[in-house]
C-alpha positions as CSV (number, residue, x, y, z in Angstrom):
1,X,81.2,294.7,161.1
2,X,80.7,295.8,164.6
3,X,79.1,293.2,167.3
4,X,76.4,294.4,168.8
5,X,75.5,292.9,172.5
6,X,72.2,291.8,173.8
7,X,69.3,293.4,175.1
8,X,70.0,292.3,178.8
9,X,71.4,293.2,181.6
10,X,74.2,292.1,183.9
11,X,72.6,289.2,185.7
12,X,71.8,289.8,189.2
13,X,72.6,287.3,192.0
14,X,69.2,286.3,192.3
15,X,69.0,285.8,188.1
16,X,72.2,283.7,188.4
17,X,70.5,281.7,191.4
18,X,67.2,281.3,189.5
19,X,68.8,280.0,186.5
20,X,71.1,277.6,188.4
21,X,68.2,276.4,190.1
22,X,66.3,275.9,186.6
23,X,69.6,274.2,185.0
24,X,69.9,271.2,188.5
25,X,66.2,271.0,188.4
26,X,66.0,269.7,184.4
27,X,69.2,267.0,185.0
28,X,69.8,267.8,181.3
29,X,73.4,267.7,179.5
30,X,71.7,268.6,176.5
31,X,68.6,270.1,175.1
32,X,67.1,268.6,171.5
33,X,65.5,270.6,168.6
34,X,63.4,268.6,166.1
35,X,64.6,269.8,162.7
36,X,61.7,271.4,161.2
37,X,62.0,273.7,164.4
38,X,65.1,275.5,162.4
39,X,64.2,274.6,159.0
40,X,61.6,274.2,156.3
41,X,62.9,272.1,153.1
42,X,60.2,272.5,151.1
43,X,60.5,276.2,151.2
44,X,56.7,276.4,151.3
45,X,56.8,278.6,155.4
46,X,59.7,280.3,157.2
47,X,60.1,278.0,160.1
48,X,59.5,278.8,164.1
49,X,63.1,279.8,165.0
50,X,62.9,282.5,161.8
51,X,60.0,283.9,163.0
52,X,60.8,284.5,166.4
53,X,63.6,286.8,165.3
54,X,61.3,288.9,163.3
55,X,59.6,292.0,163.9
56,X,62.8,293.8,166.2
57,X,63.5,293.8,169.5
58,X,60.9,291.2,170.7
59,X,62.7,288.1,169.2
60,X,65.4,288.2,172.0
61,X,63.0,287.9,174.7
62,X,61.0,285.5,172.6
63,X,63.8,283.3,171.6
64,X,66.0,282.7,175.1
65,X,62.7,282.3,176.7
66,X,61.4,279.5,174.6
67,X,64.8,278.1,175.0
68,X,64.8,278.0,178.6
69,X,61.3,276.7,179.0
70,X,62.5,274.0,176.5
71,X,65.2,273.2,179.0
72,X,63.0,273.3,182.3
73,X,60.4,271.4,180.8
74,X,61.6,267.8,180.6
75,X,59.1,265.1,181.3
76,X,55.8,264.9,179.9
77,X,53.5,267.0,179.5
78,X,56.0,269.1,179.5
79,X,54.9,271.8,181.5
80,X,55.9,274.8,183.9
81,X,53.8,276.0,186.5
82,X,53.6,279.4,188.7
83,X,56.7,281.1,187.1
84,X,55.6,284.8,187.6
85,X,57.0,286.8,184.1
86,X,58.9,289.3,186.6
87,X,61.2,285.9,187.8
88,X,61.7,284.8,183.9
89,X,62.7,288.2,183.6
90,X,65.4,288.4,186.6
91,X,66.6,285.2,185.3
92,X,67.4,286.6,181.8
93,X,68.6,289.5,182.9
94,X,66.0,291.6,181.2
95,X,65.8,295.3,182.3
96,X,63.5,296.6,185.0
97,X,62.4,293.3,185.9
98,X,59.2,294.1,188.0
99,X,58.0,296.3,185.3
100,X,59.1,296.7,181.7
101,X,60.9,292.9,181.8
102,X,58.0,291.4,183.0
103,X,55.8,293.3,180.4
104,X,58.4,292.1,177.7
105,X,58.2,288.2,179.0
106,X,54.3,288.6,179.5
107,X,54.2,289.5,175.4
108,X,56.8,286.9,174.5
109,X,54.4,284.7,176.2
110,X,51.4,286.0,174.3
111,X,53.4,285.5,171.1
112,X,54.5,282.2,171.5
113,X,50.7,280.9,172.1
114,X,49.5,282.9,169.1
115,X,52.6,280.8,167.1
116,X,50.9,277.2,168.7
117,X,54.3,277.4,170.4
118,X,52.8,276.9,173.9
119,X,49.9,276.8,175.4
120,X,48.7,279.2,178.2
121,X,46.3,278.4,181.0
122,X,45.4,281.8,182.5
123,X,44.2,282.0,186.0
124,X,43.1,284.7,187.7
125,X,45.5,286.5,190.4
126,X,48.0,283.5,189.6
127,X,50.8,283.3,186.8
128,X,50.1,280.9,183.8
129,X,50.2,277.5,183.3
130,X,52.6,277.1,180.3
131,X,52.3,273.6,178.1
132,X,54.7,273.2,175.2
133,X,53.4,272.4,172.2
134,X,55.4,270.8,169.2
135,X,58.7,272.8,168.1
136,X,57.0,272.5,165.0
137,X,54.5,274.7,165.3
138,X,51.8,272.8,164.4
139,X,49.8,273.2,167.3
140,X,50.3,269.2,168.5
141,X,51.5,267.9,171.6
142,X,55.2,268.7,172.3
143,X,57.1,265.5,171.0
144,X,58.5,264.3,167.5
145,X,60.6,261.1,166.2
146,X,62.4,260.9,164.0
147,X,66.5,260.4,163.9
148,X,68.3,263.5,163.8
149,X,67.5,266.4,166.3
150,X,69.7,269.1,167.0
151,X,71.4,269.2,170.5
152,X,72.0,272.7,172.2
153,X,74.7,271.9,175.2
154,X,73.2,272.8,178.7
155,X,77.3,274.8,178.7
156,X,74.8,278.0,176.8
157,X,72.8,278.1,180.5
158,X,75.5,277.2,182.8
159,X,78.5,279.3,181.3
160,X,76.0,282.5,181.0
161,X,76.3,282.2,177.0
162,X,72.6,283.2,177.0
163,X,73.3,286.4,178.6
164,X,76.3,287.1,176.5
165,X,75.0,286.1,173.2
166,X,72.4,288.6,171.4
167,X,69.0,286.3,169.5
168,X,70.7,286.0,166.3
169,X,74.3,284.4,167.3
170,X,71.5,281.9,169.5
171,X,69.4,281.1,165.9
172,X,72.6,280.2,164.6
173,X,73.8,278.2,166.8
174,X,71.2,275.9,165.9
175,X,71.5,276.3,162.7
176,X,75.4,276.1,162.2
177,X,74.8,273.0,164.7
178,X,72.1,271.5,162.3
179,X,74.9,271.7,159.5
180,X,77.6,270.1,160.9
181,X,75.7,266.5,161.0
182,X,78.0,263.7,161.1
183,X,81.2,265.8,159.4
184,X,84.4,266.3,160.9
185,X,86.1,269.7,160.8
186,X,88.5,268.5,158.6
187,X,85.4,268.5,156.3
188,X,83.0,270.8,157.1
189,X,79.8,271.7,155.6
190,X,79.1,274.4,153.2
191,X,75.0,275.1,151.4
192,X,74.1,276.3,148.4
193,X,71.5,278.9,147.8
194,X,68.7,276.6,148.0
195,X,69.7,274.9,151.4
196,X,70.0,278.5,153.0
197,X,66.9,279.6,152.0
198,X,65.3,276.7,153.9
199,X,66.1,278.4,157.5
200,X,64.5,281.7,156.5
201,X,66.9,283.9,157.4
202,X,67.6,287.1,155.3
203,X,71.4,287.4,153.7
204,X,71.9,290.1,156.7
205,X,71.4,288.3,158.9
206,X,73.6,285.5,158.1
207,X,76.3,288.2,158.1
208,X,75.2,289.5,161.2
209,X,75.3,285.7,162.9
210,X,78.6,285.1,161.4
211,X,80.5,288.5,162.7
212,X,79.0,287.8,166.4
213,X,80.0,283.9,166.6
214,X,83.4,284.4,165.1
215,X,84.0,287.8,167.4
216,X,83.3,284.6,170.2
217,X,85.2,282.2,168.9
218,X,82.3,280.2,168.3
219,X,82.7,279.8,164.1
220,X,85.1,279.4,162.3
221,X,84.4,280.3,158.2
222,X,86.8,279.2,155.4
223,X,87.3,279.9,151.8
224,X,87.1,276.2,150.4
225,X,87.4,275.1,146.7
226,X,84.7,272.9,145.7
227,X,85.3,270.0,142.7
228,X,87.5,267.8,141.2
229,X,91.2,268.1,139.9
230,X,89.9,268.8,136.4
231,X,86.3,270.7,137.0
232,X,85.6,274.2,137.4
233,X,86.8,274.8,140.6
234,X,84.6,276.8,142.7
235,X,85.2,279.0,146.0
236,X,82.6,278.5,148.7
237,X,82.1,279.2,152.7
238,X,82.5,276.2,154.7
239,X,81.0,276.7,158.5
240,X,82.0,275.0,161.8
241,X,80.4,275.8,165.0
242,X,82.6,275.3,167.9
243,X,79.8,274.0,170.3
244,X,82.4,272.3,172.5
245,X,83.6,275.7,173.4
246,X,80.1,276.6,175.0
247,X,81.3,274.2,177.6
């Protein structure tokens, strides 16, 4: 299957300066996903990170945006101010910055409020006032407990993998990360029919994840057999995510 490649641009100097600037500014190692961000098990909704992909080309913008306001935004309440959409755009590498890549963040924003993603406060003659609301989608404040969370590695920012990797490889990320738990690679994780359906992605696009992350040496997938000595022994796809190599 061919690899497709992102709907960026080469960064500019000024991109690569703005998102270095947004990396020291957060003092993050790490940035945390609550679960029901990737995944919904009682099947019952196709959960936020889904639904940004939907609908074409507007997930990519969408998707590394939210991500990097997730990043920026550390301390309550969690909240980025005077970030015009043509600088979001430079530092994605979205083309025509100015014009059609601020256009494209300026929707992405839009979207994101209509999901209860964010919240916008829109001032006249000034950019808006973003708030983060609850990975959830709920609407609530930005926040959650609870004792598992998935970790993206602040490596995806700092060794460029958000300009190199298209929106889907990024889902799955998560999602191969959300997997992996507490197993070793020795023993990774394979789902069932049921457990993949709780993510919300179509079978495509699962293929499509899987052909960019291995072409990148971020996956590796293996034909395991599942059962005992004396049951039916069964063939299934085990997944592990190499996050150490985002770096």
């Amino acid at each position: 299957m061919a690899v497709s490649t992102p709907s960026t641009n080469a960064p500019t100097p000024e991109g690569r300066r703005l998102l270095k600037r947004a990396i020291e500014r957060s003092q993050r190692r790490q940035v945390q996903f609550p679960p029901e961000f990737l995944r919904d098990d009682s099947l019952s909704s196709v959960p936020p990170l889904a639904q940004m992909l939907q609908g074409g080309r507007g997930g990519e913008v969408r998707l590394k945006l939210y991500l990097t306001m997730t990043m920026l935004a550390v301390g309550a309440p969690h909240d980025i101010k005077n970030v015009p959409a043509r600088r979001w755009a430079e530092m994605l590498a979205l083309p025509d910055p100015v014009g059609n890549g601020a256009r494209r963040v300026a929707d992405a924003h839009s979207w994101l409020e209509e999901a209860a993603l964010i919240k916008l406060d829109r001032r006249p003659g000034v950019p808006p006032h973003v708030t983060l609301r609850s990975p959830s989608g709920n609407g609530k404040p930005y926040g959650w407990r609870g004792r598992w969370w998935i970790n993206m590695p602040i490596g995806f920012w700092e060794n460029e993998w958000v300009y190199r990797l298209p929106a889907i490889a990024v889902a799955f990320l998560l999602v191969f990360r959300d997997m992996r738990s507490n197993r070793v690679e020795a023993n990774p994780p394979w789902l069932t029919s049921h457990q993949k359906e709780r993510y919300g992605f179509s079978e495509d696009s699962w293929t499509r994840a899987r052909a960019e992350l291995e072409a990148h040496s971020l996956l590796t997938v293996r034909r395991t057999p599942q059962g005992r000595d004396f049951d039916f022994t069964r063939l299934r796809n085990t997944y592990w995510v190499h996050t150490d190599k985002l770096g």
